[in-house]
One Martini backbone bead per residue (centre of mass of N, CA, C, O) as a GRO file, in nm:
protein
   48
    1UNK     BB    1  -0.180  -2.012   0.844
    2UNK     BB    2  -0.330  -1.720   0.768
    3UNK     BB    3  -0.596  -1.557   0.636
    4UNK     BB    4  -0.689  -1.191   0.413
    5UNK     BB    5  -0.899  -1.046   0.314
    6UNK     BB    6  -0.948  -0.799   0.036
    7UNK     BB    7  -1.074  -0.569  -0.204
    8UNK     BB    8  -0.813  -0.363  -0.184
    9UNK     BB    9  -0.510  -0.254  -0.235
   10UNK     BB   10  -0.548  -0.024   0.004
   11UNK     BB   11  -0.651  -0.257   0.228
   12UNK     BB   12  -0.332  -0.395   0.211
   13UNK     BB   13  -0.146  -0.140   0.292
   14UNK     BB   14  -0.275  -0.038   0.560
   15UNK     BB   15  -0.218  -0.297   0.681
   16UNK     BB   16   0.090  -0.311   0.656
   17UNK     BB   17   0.161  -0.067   0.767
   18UNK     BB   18  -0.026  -0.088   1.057
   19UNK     BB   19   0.002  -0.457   1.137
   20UNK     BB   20   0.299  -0.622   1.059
   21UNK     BB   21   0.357  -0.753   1.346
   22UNK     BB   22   0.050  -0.921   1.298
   23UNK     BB   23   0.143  -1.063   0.970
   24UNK     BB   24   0.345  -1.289   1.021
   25UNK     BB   25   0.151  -1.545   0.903
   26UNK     BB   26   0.023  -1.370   0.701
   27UNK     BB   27  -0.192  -1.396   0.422
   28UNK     BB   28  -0.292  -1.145   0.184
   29UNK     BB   29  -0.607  -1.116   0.001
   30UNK     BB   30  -0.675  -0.932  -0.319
   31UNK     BB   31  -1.006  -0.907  -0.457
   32UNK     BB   32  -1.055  -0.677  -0.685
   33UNK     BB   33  -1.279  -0.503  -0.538
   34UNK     BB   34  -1.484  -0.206  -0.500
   35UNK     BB   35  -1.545  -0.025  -0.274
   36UNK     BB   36  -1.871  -0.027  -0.347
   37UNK     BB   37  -2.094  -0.144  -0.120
   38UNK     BB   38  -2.338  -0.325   0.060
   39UNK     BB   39  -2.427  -0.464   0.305
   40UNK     BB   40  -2.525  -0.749   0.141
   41UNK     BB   41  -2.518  -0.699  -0.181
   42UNK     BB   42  -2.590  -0.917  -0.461
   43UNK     BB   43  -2.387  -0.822  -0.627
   44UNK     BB   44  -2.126  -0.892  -0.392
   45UNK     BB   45  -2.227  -1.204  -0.356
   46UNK     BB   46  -2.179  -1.291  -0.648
   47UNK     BB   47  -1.847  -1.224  -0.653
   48UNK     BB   48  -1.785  -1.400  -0.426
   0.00000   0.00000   0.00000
């Protein structure tokens, strides 16, 4: 079984729609932070 984060419950639904046939081992994960953050931007690092 694999694992897939994302931040967003929208990033979470959009992966169902659009990729379900490609998730049949995976477990997707969201972690509930706002996509709002710069790549790799100290605040987003630290929630992380």
């Amino acid at each position: 079984m694999g694992f897939i984060f994302v931040m967003e419950k929208t990033h979470k639904n959009k992966l169902s729609k659009n990729f379900q046939p490609l998730l049949k081992d995976k477990r997707i994960i969201c972690l509930d932070i706002p996509d709002e953050y710069e790549y790799m931007e100290p605040a987003l690092i630290e929630l992380l």
